[in-house]
C-alpha positions in Angstrom: -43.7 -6.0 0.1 -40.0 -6.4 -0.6 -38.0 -9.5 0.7 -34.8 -8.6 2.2 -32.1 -10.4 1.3 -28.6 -10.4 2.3 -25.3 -12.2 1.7 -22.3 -12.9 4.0 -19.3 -15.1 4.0 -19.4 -18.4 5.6 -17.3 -19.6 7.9 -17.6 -22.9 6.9 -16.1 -24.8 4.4 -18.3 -25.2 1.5 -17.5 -27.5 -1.3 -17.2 -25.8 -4.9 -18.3 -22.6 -3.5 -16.9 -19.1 -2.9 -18.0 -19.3 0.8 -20.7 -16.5 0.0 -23.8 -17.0 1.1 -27.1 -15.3 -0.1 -30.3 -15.4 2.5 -32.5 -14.0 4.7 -30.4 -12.1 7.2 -27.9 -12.7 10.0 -29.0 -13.8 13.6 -26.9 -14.0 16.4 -26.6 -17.3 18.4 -25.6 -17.4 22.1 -24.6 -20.7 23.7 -25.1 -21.6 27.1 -21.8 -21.6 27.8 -21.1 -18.0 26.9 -20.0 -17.8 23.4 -21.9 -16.9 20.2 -21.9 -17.0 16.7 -23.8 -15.6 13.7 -25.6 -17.3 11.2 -27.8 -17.0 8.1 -30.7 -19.1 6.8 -29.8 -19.7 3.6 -30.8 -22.0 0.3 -28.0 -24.1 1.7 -29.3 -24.6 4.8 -28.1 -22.8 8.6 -24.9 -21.7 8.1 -22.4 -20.0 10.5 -21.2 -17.1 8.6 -18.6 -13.7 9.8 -21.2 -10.8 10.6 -18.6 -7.9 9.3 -19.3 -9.6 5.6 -22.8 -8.9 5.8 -24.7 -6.9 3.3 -27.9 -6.3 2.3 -29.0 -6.8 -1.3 -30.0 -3.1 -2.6 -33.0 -4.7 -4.8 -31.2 -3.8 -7.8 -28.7 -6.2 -10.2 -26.6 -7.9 -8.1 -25.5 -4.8 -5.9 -25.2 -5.4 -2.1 -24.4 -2.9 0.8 -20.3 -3.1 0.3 -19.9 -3.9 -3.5 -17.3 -1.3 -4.9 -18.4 0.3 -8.3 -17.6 2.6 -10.8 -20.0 5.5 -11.8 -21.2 6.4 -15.2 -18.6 9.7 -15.0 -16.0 7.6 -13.7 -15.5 8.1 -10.4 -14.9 4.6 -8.2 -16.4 4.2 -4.5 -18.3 2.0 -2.6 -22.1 1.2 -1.8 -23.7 1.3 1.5 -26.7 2.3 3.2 -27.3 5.6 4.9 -29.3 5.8 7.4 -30.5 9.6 7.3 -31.4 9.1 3.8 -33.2 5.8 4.2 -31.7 4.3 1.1 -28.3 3.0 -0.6 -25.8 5.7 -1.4 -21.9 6.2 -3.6 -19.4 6.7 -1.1 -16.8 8.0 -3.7 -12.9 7.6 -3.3 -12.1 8.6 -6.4 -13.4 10.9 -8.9 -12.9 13.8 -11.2 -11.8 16.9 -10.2 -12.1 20.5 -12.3 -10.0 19.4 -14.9 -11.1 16.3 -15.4 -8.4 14.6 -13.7 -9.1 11.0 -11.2 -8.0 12.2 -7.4 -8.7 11.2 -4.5 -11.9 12.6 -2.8 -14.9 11.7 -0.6 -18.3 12.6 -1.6 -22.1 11.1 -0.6 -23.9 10.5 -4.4 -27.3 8.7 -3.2 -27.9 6.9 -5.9 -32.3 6.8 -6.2 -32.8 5.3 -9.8 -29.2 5.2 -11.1 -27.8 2.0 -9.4 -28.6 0.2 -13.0 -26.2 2.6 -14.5 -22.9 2.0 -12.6 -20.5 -0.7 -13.2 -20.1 -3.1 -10.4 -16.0 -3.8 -10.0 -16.3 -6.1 -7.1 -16.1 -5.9 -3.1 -14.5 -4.4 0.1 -14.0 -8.0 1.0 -12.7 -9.8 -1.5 -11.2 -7.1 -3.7 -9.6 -4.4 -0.9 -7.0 -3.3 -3.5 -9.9 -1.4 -5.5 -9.9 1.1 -2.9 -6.8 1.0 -1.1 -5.3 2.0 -4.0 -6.8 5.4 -4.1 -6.1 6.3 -0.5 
Protein backbone atom coordinates (compact mmCIF):
# COMPACT_ATOMS: atom_id res chain seq x y z
CA UNK A 1 0.00 0.00 0.00
CA UNK A 2 0.87 3.51 -1.31
CA UNK A 3 1.12 6.52 1.13
CA UNK A 4 -0.53 9.53 -0.25
CA UNK A 5 1.15 12.38 -0.05
CA UNK A 6 0.26 15.86 -0.91
CA UNK A 7 1.74 19.40 -0.80
CA UNK A 8 0.06 22.84 -0.35
CA UNK A 9 1.14 26.30 0.43
CA UNK A 10 1.21 27.57 3.77
CA UNK A 11 -0.18 30.35 5.03
CA UNK A 12 2.16 30.88 7.44
CA UNK A 13 5.26 32.47 7.48
CA UNK A 14 8.01 29.94 7.40
CA UNK A 15 11.56 30.87 7.81
CA UNK A 16 13.94 30.04 4.78
CA UNK A 17 11.26 28.22 3.14
CA UNK A 18 9.21 28.52 -0.03
CA UNK A 19 5.96 28.28 2.03
CA UNK A 20 5.32 24.69 0.40
CA UNK A 21 4.53 22.15 2.35
CA UNK A 22 4.77 18.36 1.67
CA UNK A 23 2.39 15.85 3.98
CA UNK A 24 -0.25 13.81 4.46
CA UNK A 25 -3.32 15.60 3.19
CA UNK A 26 -5.44 18.64 3.98
CA UNK A 27 -8.17 18.65 6.83
CA UNK A 28 -10.55 21.18 7.32
CA UNK A 29 -10.80 22.83 10.82
CA UNK A 30 -14.03 24.51 12.15
CA UNK A 31 -14.01 26.71 15.18
CA UNK A 32 -16.60 27.21 17.52
CA UNK A 33 -17.11 30.37 16.64
CA UNK A 34 -17.92 29.72 12.99
CA UNK A 35 -14.86 30.08 11.01
CA UNK A 36 -12.54 27.42 9.54
CA UNK A 37 -9.35 26.79 8.26
CA UNK A 38 -7.35 24.03 6.52
CA UNK A 39 -4.38 22.46 7.54
CA UNK A 40 -1.85 19.72 6.71
CA UNK A 41 0.25 17.42 8.95
CA UNK A 42 3.39 17.92 7.79
CA UNK A 43 7.35 17.09 8.67
CA UNK A 44 7.10 20.64 10.00
CA UNK A 45 4.57 20.12 12.25
CA UNK A 46 0.34 21.39 11.88
CA UNK A 47 0.42 23.95 9.61
CA UNK A 48 -2.49 26.21 8.32
CA UNK A 49 -2.05 25.98 4.61
CA UNK A 50 -4.65 27.58 1.37
CA UNK A 51 -6.72 24.37 0.23
CA UNK A 52 -6.79 25.72 -3.70
CA UNK A 53 -2.76 24.90 -3.61
CA UNK A 54 -3.35 21.47 -2.80
CA UNK A 55 -2.06 18.62 -4.79
CA UNK A 56 -1.56 15.22 -4.58
CA UNK A 57 1.85 13.71 -5.25
CA UNK A 58 1.30 11.38 -8.50
CA UNK A 59 3.95 8.67 -7.01
CA UNK A 60 6.27 9.51 -9.66
CA UNK A 61 9.49 12.15 -9.56
CA UNK A 62 8.48 15.10 -8.08
CA UNK A 63 5.09 15.52 -10.08
CA UNK A 64 2.04 16.71 -8.18
CA UNK A 65 -1.68 17.23 -9.26
CA UNK A 66 -1.08 20.97 -10.82
CA UNK A 67 2.73 20.88 -11.87
CA UNK A 68 2.87 22.23 -15.53
CA UNK A 69 5.10 20.15 -17.91
CA UNK A 70 6.28 19.74 -21.14
CA UNK A 71 5.83 16.33 -23.11
CA UNK A 72 8.42 14.35 -24.93
CA UNK A 73 6.76 15.74 -28.42
CA UNK A 74 6.61 19.03 -27.13
CA UNK A 75 3.47 19.96 -26.32
CA UNK A 76 3.18 22.06 -22.73
CA UNK A 77 0.00 21.47 -20.33
CA UNK A 78 -0.70 20.67 -16.97
CA UNK A 79 -1.17 17.52 -14.66
CA UNK A 80 -4.19 16.69 -12.75
CA UNK A 81 -6.27 13.82 -11.78
CA UNK A 82 -9.21 12.57 -13.64
CA UNK A 83 -11.65 11.07 -12.01
CA UNK A 84 -13.23 8.80 -14.80
CA UNK A 85 -9.98 7.44 -15.45
CA UNK A 86 -8.86 6.84 -11.95
CA UNK A 87 -5.37 8.18 -12.54
CA UNK A 88 -3.16 11.43 -13.41
CA UNK A 89 -3.67 12.74 -16.91
CA UNK A 90 -1.84 15.83 -19.64
CA UNK A 91 -4.28 18.47 -19.87
CA UNK A 92 -2.50 20.02 -23.03
CA UNK A 93 -2.55 23.85 -23.96
CA UNK A 94 -0.23 23.71 -26.36
CA UNK A 95 0.91 21.32 -28.76
CA UNK A 96 1.61 20.50 -32.39
CA UNK A 97 -0.67 20.70 -34.96
CA UNK A 98 -0.44 18.90 -38.71
CA UNK A 99 2.42 20.80 -39.66
CA UNK A 100 4.29 20.61 -36.81
CA UNK A 101 3.63 24.01 -35.73
CA UNK A 102 3.00 24.93 -31.38
CA UNK A 103 -0.88 26.25 -31.21
CA UNK A 104 -3.04 26.42 -28.90
CA UNK A 105 -5.25 23.28 -28.26
CA UNK A 106 -6.87 21.21 -25.45
CA UNK A 107 -6.49 17.54 -25.40
CA UNK A 108 -6.75 14.70 -22.42
CA UNK A 109 -3.15 12.55 -22.77
CA UNK A 110 -3.39 10.13 -19.58
CA UNK A 111 -0.19 9.62 -18.97
CA UNK A 112 -0.02 5.54 -17.42
CA UNK A 113 3.83 4.82 -17.47
CA UNK A 114 5.10 8.02 -19.29
CA UNK A 115 5.09 10.64 -16.43
CA UNK A 116 9.12 9.72 -16.12
CA UNK A 117 9.42 10.99 -19.58
CA UNK A 118 8.09 14.57 -19.51
CA UNK A 119 9.86 17.58 -18.41
CA UNK A 120 8.47 19.22 -15.39
CA UNK A 121 8.49 23.29 -16.10
CA UNK A 122 6.97 24.32 -12.86
CA UNK A 123 3.39 25.17 -11.41
CA UNK A 124 -0.14 26.71 -11.87
CA UNK A 125 0.73 28.53 -8.70
CA UNK A 126 3.83 29.79 -8.70
CA UNK A 127 4.49 29.95 -12.44
CA UNK A 128 0.88 31.12 -14.10
CA UNK A 129 2.78 32.78 -17.04
CA UNK A 130 3.57 29.12 -18.39
CA UNK A 131 0.12 28.74 -19.41
CA UNK A 132 -1.38 32.03 -19.69
CA UNK A 133 0.79 32.59 -22.28
CA UNK A 134 -0.74 30.11 -24.66
CA UNK A 135 -4.30 31.09 -24.08
Amino acid sequence: MRDYLFRAKSTELLVGSDQWVYGFGVQKIEYTDGTFSYAMHSENGVLEVDPETAGQYTGCLDFYDGDIARSPGGAIGMITWHDSWCGFYFKQVLGHNECGELVWMISSVPLYNDLPRYTKLGNRFDNPELLEAVT
